[in-house]
N, C-alpha and C positions, 0 to 999 in steps of 0.2 A: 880255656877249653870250650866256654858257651862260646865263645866269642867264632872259633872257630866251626863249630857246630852250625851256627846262625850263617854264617857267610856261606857253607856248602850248602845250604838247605834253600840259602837264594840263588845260587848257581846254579842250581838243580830245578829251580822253580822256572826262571825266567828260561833254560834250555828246553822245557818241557811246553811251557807257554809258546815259544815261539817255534816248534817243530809238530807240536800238536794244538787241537781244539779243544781238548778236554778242559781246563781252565776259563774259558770263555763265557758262561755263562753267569760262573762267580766271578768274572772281572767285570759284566755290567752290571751285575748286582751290587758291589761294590761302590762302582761310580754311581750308583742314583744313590748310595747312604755319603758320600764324597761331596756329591753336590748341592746335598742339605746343609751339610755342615759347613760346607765352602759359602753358604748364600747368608747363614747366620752370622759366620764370624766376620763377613764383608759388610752386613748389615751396617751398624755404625758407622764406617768409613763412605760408605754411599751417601744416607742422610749429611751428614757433612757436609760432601760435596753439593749436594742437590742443596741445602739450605743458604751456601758460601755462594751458588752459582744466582740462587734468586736474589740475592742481595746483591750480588756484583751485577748481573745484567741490569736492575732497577738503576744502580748508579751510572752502568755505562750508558743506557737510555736516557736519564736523563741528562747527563754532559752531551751527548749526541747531539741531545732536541734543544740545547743553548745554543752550540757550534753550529748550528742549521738555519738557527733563528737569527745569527749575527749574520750568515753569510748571505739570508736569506733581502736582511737590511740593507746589506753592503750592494749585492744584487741591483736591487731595488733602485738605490743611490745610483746606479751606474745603469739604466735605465732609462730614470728619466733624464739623465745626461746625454742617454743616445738619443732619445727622443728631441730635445732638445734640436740636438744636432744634424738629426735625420728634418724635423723643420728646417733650420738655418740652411742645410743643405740645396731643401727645394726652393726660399726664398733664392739664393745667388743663381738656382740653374734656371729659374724664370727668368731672372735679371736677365741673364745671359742667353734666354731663349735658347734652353737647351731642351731636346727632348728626351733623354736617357733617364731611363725608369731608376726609382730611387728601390724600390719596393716591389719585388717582381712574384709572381703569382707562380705556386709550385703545387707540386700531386705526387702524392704518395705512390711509388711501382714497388713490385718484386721481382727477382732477380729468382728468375725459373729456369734456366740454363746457361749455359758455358760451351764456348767454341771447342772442342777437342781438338784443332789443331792448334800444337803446341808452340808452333811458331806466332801464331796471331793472339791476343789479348782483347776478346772480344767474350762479352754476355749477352742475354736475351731474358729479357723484361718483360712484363705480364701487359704492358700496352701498348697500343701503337693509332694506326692510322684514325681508326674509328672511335679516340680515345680525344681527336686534337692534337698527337704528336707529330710532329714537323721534322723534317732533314734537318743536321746540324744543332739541334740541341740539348743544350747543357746537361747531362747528369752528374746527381753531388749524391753523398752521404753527410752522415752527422757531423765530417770532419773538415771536409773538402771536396774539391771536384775529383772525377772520377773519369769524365770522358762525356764524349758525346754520340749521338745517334746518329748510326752513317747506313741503315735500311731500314726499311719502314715494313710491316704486312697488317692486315687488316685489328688484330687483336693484340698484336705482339711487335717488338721492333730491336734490332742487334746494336749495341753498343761499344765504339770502341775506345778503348782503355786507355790512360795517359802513356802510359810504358809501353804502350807497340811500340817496335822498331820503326813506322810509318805514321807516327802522330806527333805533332810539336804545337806548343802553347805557347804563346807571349806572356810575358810577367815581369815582373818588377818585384827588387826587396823593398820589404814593409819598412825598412828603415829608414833609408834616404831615395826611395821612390828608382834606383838602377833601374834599368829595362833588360830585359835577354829574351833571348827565345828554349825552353825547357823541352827538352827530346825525351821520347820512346828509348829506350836500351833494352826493350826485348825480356830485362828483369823484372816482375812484379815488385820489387823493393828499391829500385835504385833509376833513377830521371837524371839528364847530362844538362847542363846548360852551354852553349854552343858558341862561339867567337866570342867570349870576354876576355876583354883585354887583362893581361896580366897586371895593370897597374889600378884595378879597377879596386873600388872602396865593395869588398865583398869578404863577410867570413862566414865561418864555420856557426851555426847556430840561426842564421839570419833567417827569416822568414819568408816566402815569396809565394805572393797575390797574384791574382789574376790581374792584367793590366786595362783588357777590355779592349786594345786597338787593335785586335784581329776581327772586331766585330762579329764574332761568334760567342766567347763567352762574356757573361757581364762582369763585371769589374768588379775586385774588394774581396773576392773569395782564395779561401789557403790552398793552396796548390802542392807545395814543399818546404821542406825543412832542410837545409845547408847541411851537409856531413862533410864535407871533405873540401877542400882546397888545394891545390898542388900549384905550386909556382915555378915555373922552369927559366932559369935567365936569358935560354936560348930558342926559345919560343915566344911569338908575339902574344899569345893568347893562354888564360892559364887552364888548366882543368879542375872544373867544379863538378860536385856530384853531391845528389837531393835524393831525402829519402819524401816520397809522396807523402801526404798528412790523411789521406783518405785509407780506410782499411777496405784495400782493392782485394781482397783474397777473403776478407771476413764480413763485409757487411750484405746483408739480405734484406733489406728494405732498403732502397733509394729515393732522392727526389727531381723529378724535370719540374727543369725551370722553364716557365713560359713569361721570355722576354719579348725584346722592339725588333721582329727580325727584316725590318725595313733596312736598306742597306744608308748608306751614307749621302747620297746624293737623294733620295730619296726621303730623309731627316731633313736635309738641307733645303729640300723643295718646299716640303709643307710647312716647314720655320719661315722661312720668306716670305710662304702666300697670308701663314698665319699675319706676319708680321703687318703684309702691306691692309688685308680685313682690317687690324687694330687702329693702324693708321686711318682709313677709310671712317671709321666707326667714329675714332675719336675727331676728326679734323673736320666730318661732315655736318656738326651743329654745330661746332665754333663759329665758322665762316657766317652764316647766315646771320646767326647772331650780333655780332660787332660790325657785320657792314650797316644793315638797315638803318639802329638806333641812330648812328652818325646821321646820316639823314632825316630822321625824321625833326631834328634838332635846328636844322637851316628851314624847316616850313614853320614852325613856330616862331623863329627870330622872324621870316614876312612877313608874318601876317598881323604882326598891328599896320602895317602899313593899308590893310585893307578898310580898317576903320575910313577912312578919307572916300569910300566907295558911299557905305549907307549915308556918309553927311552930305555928301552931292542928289543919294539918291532921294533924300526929301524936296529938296528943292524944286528937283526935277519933276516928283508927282503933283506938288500946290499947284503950278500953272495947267497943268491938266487939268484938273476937277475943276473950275472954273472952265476951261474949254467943252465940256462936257456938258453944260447945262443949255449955252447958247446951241451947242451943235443939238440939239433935242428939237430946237424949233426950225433949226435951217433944213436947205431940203436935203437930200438921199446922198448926195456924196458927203458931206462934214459926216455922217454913220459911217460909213464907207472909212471913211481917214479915221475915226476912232478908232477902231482894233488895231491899226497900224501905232498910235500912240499907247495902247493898252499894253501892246509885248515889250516895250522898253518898261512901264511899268513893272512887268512881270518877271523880270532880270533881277530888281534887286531884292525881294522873298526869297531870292534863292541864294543872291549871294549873300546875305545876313548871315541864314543859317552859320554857310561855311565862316563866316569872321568869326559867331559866338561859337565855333567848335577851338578855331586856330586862339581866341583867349582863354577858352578853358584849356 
């Protein structure tokens, strides 16, 4: 009978509550005595967690800050390995007289607009002419290339995107160095690479770099990542399809790269001219050097033979000084004829010196 009492009296309540307002002012006065009570009995259960979560983040922080520290070493290790390698590299491209930058000089842009035609894949960048940016080059993000720069204005400059339908790169897989050429498909997520032969060493996962022989971009940057392969028996060539490595839809800071935009022939010229300077520089005090010494070598070996000069030339001056005394008393020509005997005298002072120079 309570039981049933209690049931109509809440029927009646919640009909009343929700067809009138009369109730409303005791169901928020309710809820603020609900909500003390609900704060105490939770009480407990919070401190728990707040005291379970300081101790679990202290642990997770420090397993963090080890796994950071290892990978930070391993980093590190792999490093100066590049480094290493990035020397070794510039040794052999000297050797080889190459002039292709190892180490290319970049700048920070923002990416401040977007083409609204839907057909084109093209942005606009916070730099341009009056910044040093040039036609033709390279923009990357944190992942890969992006595209390059195909109008320039004084502040600002439009870039177009890998995935136009009207842009293709040269590249090669990172694995065994393949070549292709990677197309625009118009989809922000999906690059074609174009006449590979179906028998070609390519899968699904492979890597592909920039190759650097289109002479616009430089070489060794990610370009794509292999998705797809389809082989047909009855097609020469198979279909391959890359999903780009760059987040062409999400990244807003990019970098231009300022490389060598000297074309080829123009590499070629200044390697040449460099080379024949080097040549010049080097070859120009060799010569000098190794001819004369030979020579100076056969006037030493003659000249003892001049020793046989000074022992003639005493003999030669004794009969004079005696001639000399009588010609004092005789008349004006025996004077006359002395000075003509005095300059043979006077030959050999002079060639002494040169003998004691040729025995020293």
């Amino acid at each position: 009978m309570r039981l049933l009492v209690l049931v109509v009296l809440s029927v009646a309540l919640m009909v009343v509550d929700a067809r009138f307002t009369l109730f409303k002012p005791v169901r928020s006065q309710m809820s603020l005595v609900l909500m003390q009570s609900y704060w105490i009995t939770d009480l407990p259960q919070r401190l728990w967690q707040g005291v379970a979560s300081q101790f679990g983040s202290r642990t997770e922080l420090v397993a963090e800050n080890e796994k950071l520290k290892s990978e930070n070493l391993l980093l590190q290790g792999r490093m100066q390995k590049l480094a290493s390698l990035t020397e070794q590299n510039v040794r052999l491209r000297e050797l080889l007289n190459s002039s292709a930058l190892v180490n290319e000089k970049v700048e920070v842009a923002e990416l401040i607009g977007m083409d609204p035609n839907p057909f084109t894949h093209r942005i606009i960048i916070n730099k341009g002419e009056r910044d040093g940016v040039v036609l033709g080059q390279p923009v990357l993000d944190a992942r890969g290339l992006m595209g390059q720069v195909v109008e320039l204005m004084p502040y600002t400059s439009r870039v177009l995107l890998l995935t136009d339908s009207t842009h293709s790169i040269p590249v090669q897989v990172n694995r065994n160095g393949l070549r292709a050429i990677a197309s625009g498909t118009g989809n922000p997520e999906r690059l074609e690479l174009r006449h590979v032969a179906d028998t070609a060493d390519i899968k699904e996962g492979d890597l592909l770099v920039s190759s650097g022989l289109g002479q616009r971009f430089p070489a060794g940057y990610p370009v794509a990542t292999v998705k797809e392969v389809i082989h047909d028996s009855g097609q020469p060539f198979a279909i391959v399809r890359a999903v780009p490595t760059a987040a062409l839809n999400r990244s807003r800071y990019l970098l231009l790269v300022f490389s060598d935009t000297r074309t080829a022939e123009e590499r070629a010229n200044d390697a040449a001219q460099a080379q024949e300077s080097l040549d010049a520089q080097g070859g120009g005090p060799i010569i000098p050097a190794t001819v004369p010494r030979p020579a100076v070598v056969p006037a030493a070996v003659t000249a003892p033979a001049a020793p046989t000069a000074p022992v003639a030339a005493p003999a030669a001056t004794t009969p004079v000084k005696p001639a000399t005394k009588p010609a004092a008393t005789a008349p004006a020509k025996p004077p006359a004829a002395q000075p003509a005997a005095a300059k043979p005298a006077a030959k050999p002072p002079v060639s002494a010196p040169a003998t004691t120079r040729g025995r020293e």
